[in-house]
ZAMARGU-4260 file (C-alpha; in steps of 0.2 Angstrom, whole numbers, plus 5000, padded with zeros to 4 digits):
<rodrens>
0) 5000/5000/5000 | 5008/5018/4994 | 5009/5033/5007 | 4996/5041/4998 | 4984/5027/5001
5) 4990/5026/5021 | 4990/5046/5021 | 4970/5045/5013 | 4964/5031/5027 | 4973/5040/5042
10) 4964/5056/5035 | 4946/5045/5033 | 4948/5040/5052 | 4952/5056/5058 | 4937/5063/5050
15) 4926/5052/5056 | 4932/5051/5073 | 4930/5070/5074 | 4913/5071/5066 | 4906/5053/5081
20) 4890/5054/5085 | 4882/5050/5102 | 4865/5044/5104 | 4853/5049/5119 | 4841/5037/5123
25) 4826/5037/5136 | 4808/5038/5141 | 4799/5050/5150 | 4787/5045/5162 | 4774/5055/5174
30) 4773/5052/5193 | 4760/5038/5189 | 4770/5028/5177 | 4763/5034/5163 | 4773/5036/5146
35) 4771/5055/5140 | 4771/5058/5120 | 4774/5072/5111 | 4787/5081/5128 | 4794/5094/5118
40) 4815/5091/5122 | 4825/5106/5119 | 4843/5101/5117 | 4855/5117/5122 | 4870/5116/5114
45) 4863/5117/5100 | 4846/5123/5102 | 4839/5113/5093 | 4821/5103/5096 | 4815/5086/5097
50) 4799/5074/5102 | 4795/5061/5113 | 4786/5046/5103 | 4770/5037/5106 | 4781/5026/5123
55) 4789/5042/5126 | 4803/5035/5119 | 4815/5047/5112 | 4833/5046/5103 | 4842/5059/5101
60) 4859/5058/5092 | 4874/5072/5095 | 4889/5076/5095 | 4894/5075/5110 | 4893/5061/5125
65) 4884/5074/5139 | 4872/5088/5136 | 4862/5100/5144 | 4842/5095/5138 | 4826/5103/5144
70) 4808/5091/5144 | 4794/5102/5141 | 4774/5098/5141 | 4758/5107/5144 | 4750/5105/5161
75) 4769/5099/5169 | 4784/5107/5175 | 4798/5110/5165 | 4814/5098/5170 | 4830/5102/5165
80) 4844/5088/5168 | 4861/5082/5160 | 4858/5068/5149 | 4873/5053/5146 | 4873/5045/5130
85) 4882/5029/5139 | 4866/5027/5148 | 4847/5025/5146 | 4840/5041/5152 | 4824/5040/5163
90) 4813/5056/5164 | 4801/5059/5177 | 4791/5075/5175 | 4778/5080/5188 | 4759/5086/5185
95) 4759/5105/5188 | 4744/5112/5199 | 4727/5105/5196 | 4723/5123/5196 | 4735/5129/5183
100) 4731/5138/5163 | 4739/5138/5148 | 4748/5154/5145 | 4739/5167/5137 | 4748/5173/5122
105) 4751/5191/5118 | 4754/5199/5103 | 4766/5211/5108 | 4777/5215/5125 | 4788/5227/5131
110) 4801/5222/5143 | 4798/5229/5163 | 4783/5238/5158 | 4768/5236/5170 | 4754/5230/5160
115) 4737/5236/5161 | 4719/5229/5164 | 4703/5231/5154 | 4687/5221/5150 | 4677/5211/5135
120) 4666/5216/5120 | 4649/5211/5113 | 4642/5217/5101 | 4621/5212/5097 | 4626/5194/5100
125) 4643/5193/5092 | 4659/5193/5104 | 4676/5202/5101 | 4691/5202/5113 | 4694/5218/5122
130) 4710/5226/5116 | 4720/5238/5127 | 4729/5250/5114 | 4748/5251/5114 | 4755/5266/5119
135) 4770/5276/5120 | 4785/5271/5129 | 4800/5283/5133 | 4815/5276/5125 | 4827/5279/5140
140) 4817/5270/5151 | 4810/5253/5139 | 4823/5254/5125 | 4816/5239/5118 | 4797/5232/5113
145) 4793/5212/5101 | 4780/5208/5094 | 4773/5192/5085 | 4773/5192/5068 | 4753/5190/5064
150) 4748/5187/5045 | 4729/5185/5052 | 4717/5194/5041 | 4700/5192/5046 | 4701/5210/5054
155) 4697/5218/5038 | 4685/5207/5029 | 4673/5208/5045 | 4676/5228/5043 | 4670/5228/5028
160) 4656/5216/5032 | 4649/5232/5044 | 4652/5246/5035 | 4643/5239/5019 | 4629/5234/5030
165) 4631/5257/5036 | 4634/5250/5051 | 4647/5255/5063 | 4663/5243/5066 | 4666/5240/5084
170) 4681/5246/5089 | 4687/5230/5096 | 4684/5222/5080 | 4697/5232/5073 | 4716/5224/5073
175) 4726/5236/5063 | 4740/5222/5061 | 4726/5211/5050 | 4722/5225/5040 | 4739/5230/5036
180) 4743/5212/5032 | 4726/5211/5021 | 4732/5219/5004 | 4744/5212/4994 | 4760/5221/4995
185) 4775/5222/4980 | 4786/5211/4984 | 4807/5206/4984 | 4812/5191/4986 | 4826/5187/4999
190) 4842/5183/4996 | 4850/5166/4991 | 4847/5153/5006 | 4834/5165/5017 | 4820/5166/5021
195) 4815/5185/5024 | 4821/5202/5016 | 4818/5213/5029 | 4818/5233/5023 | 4811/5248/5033
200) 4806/5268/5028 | 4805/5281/5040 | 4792/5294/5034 | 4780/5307/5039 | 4765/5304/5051
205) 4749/5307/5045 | 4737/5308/5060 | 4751/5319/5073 | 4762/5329/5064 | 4774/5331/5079
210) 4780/5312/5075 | 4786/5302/5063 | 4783/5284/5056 | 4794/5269/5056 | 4787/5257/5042
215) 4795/5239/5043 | 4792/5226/5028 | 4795/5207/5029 | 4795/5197/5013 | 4795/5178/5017
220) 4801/5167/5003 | 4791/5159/4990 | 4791/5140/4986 | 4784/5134/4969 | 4769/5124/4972
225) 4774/5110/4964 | 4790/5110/4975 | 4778/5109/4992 | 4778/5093/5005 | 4761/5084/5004
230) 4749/5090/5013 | 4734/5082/5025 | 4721/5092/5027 | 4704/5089/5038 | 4690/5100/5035
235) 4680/5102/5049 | 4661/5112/5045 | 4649/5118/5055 | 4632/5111/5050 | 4623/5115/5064
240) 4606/5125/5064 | 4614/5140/5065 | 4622/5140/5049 | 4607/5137/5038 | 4609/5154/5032
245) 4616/5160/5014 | 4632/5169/5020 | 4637/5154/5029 | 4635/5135/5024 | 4634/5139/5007
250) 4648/5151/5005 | 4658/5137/5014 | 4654/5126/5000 | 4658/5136/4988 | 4675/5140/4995
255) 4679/5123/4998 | 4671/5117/4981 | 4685/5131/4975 | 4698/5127/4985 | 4698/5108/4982
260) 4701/5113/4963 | 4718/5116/4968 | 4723/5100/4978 | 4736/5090/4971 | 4738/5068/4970
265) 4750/5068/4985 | 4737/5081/4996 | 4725/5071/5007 | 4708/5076/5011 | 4697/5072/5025
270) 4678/5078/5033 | 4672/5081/5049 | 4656/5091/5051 | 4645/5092/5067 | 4626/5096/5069
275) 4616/5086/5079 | 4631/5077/5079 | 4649/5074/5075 | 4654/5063/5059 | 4667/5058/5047
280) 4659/5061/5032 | 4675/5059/5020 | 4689/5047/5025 | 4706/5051/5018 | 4704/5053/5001
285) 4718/5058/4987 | 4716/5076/4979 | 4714/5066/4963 | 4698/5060/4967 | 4689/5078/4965
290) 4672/5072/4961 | 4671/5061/4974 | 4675/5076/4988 | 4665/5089/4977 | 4649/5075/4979
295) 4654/5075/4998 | 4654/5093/5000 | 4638/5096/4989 | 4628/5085/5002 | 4633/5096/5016
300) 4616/5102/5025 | 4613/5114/5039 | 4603/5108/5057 | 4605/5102/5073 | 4616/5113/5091
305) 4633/5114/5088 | 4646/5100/5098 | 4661/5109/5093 | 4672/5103/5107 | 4670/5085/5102
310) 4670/5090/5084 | 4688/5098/5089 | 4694/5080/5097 | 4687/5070/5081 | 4697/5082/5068
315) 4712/5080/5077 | 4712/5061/5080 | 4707/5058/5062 | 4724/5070/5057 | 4733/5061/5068
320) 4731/5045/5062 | 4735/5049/5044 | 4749/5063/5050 | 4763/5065/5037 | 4781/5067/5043
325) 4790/5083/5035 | 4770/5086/5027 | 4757/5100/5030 | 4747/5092/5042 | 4732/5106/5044
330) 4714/5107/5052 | 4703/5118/5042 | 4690/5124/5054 | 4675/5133/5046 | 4659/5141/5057
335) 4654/5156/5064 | 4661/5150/5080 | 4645/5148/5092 | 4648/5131/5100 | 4635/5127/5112
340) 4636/5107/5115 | 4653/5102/5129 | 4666/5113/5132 | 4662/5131/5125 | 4670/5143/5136
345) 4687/5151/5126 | 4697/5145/5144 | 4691/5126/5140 | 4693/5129/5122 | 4711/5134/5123
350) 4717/5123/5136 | 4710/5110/5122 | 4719/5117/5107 | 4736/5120/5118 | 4736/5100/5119
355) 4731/5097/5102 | 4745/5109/5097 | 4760/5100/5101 | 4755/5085/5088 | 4761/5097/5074
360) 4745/5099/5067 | 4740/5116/5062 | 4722/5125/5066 | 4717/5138/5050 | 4700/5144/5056
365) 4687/5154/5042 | 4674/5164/5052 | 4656/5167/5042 | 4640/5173/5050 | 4633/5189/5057
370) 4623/5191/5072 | 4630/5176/5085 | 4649/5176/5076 | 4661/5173/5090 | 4676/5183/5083
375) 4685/5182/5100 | 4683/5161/5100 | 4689/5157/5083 | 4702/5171/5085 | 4710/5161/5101
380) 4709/5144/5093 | 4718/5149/5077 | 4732/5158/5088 | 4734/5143/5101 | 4733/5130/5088
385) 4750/5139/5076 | 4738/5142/5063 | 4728/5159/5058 | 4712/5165/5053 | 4703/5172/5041
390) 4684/5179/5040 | 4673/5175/5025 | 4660/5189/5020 | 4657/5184/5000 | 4663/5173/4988
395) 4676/5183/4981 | 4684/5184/4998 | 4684/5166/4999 | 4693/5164/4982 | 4705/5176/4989
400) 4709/5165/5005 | 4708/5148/4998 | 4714/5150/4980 | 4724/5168/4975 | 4733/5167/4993
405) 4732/5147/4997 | 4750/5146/4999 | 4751/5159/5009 | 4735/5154/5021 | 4739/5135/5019
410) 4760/5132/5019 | 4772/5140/5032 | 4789/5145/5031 | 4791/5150/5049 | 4785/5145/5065
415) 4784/5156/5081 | 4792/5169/5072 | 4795/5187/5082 | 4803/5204/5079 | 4811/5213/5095
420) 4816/5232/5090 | 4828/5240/5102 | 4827/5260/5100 | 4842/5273/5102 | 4837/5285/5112
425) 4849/5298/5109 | 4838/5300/5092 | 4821/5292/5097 | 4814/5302/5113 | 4797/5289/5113
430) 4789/5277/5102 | 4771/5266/5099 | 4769/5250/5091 | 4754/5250/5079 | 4740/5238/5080
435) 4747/5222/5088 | 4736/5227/5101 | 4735/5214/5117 | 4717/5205/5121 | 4715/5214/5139
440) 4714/5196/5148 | 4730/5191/5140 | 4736/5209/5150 | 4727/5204/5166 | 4734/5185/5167
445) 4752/5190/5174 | 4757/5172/5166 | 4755/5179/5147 | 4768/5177/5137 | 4774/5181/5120
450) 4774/5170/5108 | 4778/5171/5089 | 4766/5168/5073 | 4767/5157/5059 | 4771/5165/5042
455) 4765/5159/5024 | 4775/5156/5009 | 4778/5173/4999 | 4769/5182/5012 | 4773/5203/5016
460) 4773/5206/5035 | 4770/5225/5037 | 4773/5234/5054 | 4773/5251/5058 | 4781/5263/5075
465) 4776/5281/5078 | 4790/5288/5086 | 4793/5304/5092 | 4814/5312/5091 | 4827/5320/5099
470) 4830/5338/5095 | 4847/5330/5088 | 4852/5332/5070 | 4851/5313/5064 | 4865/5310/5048
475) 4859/5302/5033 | 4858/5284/5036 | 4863/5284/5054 | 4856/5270/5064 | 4841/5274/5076
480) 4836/5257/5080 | 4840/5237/5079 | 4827/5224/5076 | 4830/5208/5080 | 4819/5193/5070
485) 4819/5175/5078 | 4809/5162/5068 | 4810/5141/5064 | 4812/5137/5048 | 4797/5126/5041
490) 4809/5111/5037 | 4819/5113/5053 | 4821/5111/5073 | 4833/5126/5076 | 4828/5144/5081
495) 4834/5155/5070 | 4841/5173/5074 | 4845/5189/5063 | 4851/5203/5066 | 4846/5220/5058
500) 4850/5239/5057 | 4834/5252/5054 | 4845/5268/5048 | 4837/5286/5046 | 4831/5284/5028
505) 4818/5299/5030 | 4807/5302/5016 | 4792/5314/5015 | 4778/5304/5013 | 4772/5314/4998
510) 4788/5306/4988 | 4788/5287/4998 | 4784/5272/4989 | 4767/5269/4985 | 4764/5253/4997
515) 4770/5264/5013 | 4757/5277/5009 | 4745/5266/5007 | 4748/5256/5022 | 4749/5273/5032
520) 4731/5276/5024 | 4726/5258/5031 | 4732/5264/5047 | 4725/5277/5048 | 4707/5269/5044
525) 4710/5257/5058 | 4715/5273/5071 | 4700/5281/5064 | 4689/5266/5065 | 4695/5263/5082
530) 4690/5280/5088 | 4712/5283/5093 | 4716/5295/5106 | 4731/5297/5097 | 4726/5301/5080
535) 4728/5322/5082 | 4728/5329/5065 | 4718/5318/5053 | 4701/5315/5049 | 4690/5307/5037
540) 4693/5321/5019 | 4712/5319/5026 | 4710/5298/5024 | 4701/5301/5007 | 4714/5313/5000
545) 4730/5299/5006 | 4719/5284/5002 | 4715/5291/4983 | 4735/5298/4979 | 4739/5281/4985
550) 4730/5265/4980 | 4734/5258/4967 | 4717/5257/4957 | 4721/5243/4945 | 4722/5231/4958
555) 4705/5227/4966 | 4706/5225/4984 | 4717/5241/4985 | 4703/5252/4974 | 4689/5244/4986
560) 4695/5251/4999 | 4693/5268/4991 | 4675/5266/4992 | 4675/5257/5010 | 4682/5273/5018
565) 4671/5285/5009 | 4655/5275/5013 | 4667/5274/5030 | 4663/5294/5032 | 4645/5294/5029
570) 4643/5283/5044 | 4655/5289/5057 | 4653/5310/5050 | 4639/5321/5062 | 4622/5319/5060
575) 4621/5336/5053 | 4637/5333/5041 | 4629/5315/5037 | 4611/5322/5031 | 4619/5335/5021
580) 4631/5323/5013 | 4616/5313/5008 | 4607/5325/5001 | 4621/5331/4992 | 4624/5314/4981
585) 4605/5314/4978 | 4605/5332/4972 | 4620/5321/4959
</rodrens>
């Protein structure tokens, strides 16, 4: 044998005694004896994330022969121990008071602040969680505020629902961070190997002219659709009594009937409705085989009370049981949310869906209905079960969700993705987040925490600050704040973080891009819709004005919103200004 075959072999063993690989192995257990699935096992060194099986078996392989691992389930206590790889590793995690929640998530925190309390919403029947609006914060004192990166759009479709019924919206119904995220934005792809671009504009503000906007953009990366892991999905309708109305079965049938046209041979479709009661009315069934779910969905008919608690459990289990590795395994969850049959408070609801969530199967939830729609239900579900949430008010809104933006609605990129932006306050004297508003009990419960949001394929997260500045000069392109985005890849364990500089970028918004004009003119509607304290300067002409020299009038949903905020005006303008307004356009 040559030197060079003896210098290749001696290279090959170090190599491979360098890259050795140690295995974890263990069970974890409760107090009882009872194997735990699904424990949630951070590993440390590497942050990285892995699952218990069915026994509660796990293996874990690494790197190295110790390391430091933590064992995390709803309704126990966290354990954090040293695991050996020479040994099996037994895991005994203890049941946490018979008294304890699930932690309420918020949408946004800033770190050290005392948080407030507030109370609930209903509206003629329909519910809405209170929201406590975010306000300033002195720089020097809370440099720092995150929020979780909410693509949820149902805000604005339910908007529009009121005001083309010349009804006013209420104000808790209003989520500024939906609307915002509603419109389709231009968009630039990130770079080679990532999964966001991240840009931001400072600008003008155009409801307090003593501040100035912060406008953050967040482009996710597209995947081609061919190029997507299968998916299983489980439809899960609402056929009960209350749904026997136009607006509400039979707009769910024509959405599905819609989206179903899009499925592919490797996607997997199942049924659950309830009514009366809870049925499988579709076993798994290949996208292939449209007529058959088409017949399947045409037969759906509304009556009976609503049992959506077991209706929940039957959705999941039939997931579960046909759950595909590395897929898109998804619950779609379709009814106006007035669950009367076993558990129906949102405190039982959640708790339920905070179990079902660590399966890894995904809870999208379409609101319909007027009258008894349970906003404030449908919106907790969607948010504890890593999904989002979307509200159906016509058909083409439907074709919007379930075919336009399927990707987007159906297919994340990122899991429990946030943004933390630190401020400098030698330029920034105070600053608000907009929208990203938290539900007042989420305030209240001092066990709240933040978590992040899931984010679709090619989607464009828009957030926005109003800030307030120093009297310092600020030099082109000096840095006045740090953002800091932390997500999960789709296809991976490990947390992700990336670091950011916002610099002063000032543009009058007269000359910025169209798509930050127009979502300041979104903004605005939703300060204005909510009745603001904060909005100073602007009013309804002022919207009219930004929201015309901004939208872009060959796209529809922009141009629509023209009209919304006019016929917005008429509704919320004086009695007096309102009759002579009338009689104005009849005199036309």
């Amino acid at each position: 044998m040559n030197q060079r075959c003896l210098l290749l072999i001696a290279l090959f063993a170090f190599a491979a005694q360098a890259d050795a690989q140690y295995y974890f192995r263990g069970q974890v257990k409760d107090a009882n004896d009872v194997s735990l699935s699904l424990v949630r096992i951070h590993v440390h060194s590497t942050n990285s994330f892995y699952y218990s099986g069915s026994g509660g078996n796990f293996g874990i392989p690494s790197s190295r022969l110790t390391d430091t691992v933590s064992f995390l389930l709803n309704g126990y206590e966290e354990k954090t121990l040293v695991l050996n790889s020479k040994e099996f590793n037994q895991v005994l995690l203890k049941i946490t008071s018979a008294n304890s929640r699930p932690k309420r998530k918020l949408l946004s925190f800033t770190k050290d602040k005392e948080l407030d309390r507030n109370k609930w919403s209903g509206v003629s029947g329909e519910t809405y969680s209170e929201q406590t609006e975010n306000e300033f914060n002195f720089t020097q004192q809370y440099p720092a505020t995150g929020f979780a990166m909410n693509v949820d759009r149902a805000s604005y479709s339910n908007i529009r629902r009121f005001i083309n019924m010349q009804s006013a919206v209420p104000p808790h119904a209003v989520r500024i961070e939906e609307m915002l995220n509603y419109f389709p934005q231009a968009y630039t792809a990130p770079a080679a190997g990532k999964t966001f671009h991240v840009q931001s504009q400072l600008t003008d503000c155009p409801w307090n002219t003593a501040s100035k906007l912060l406008v953050l953009q967040l482009h996710a990366k597209k995947i081609v659709y061919d190029h997507l892991p299968p998916s299983n999905f489980v439809f899960l309708v609402d056929v009960s009594g209350s749904m026997d109305l136009p607006n509400r079965l039979p707009l769910l049938k024509s959405a599905f009937r819609m989206m179903v046209q899009n499925m592919r041979t490797v996607d997997t479709i199942s049924m659950v409705v309830y009514g009366g009661t809870v049925a499988v009315v579709l076993q798994p069934t290949s996208g292939r085989e449209k007529e058959k779910i088409m017949d399947v969905i045409d037969s759906l008919a509304a009556g009976g009370d609503t049992p959506g608690e077991s209706a929940i459990r039957q959705a999941y289990s039939l997931a579960q049981s046909q759950f595909i590795k590395g897929g898109n395994n998804r619950i779609i969850l379709a009814t106006d949310g007035d669950f009367n049959v076993g558990e129906v408070s949102e405190e039982a609801l959640m708790q339920l869906i905070t179990q079902k969530q660590q399966t890894g199967i995904y809870l999208t939830c379409l609101g319909v209905g007027m009258g008894n729609y349970k906003d404030s239900k449908l919106e907790v579900l969607a948010k504890k079960g890593n999904g989002n949430f979307a509200y159906l008010d016509n058909v083409m809104e439907a074709e919007k969700v379930l075919v336009k933006e399927l990707m987007q609605t159906l297919y994340a990129v990122a899991d429990d993705a946030y943004l933390n932006v630190s401020f400098q306050s030698r330029y920034v004297k105070k600053y608000r987040l907009i929208g990203f508003d938290n539900r007042t009990d989420a305030l209240a419960d001092s066990t709240s925490t933040l978590e992040g949001g899931e984010i679709g394929t090619g989607h464009t997260v828009t957030a926005m600050f109003e800030i307030q500045l120093t009297d310092l000069d600020i030099p082109s392109d000096e840095m006045i704040a740090t953002a800091e985005l932390s997500y999960q890849p789709g296809d991976q364990q490990q947390k992700i973080t990336e670091q950011y500089n916002l610099q002063n970028n000032y543009q009058r918004l007269q000359d910025a891009d169209s798509s930050i004009r127009f979502a300041t003119a979104v903004a605005t509607f939703g300060l204005l819709l909510k009745r603001s304290l904060y909005v100073k300067d602007a009013g309804w002409d002022d919207l009219i004005r930004l929201v015309q020299t901004s939208a872009n009038t060959k796209d529809y949903w922009q141009s629509e919103m023209i009209t919304l905020v006019q016929k917005a005006k008429l509704i919320y303008k004086p009695q007096r200004q309102k009759r002579s307004l009338l009689n104005k356009r009849k005199r036309e």
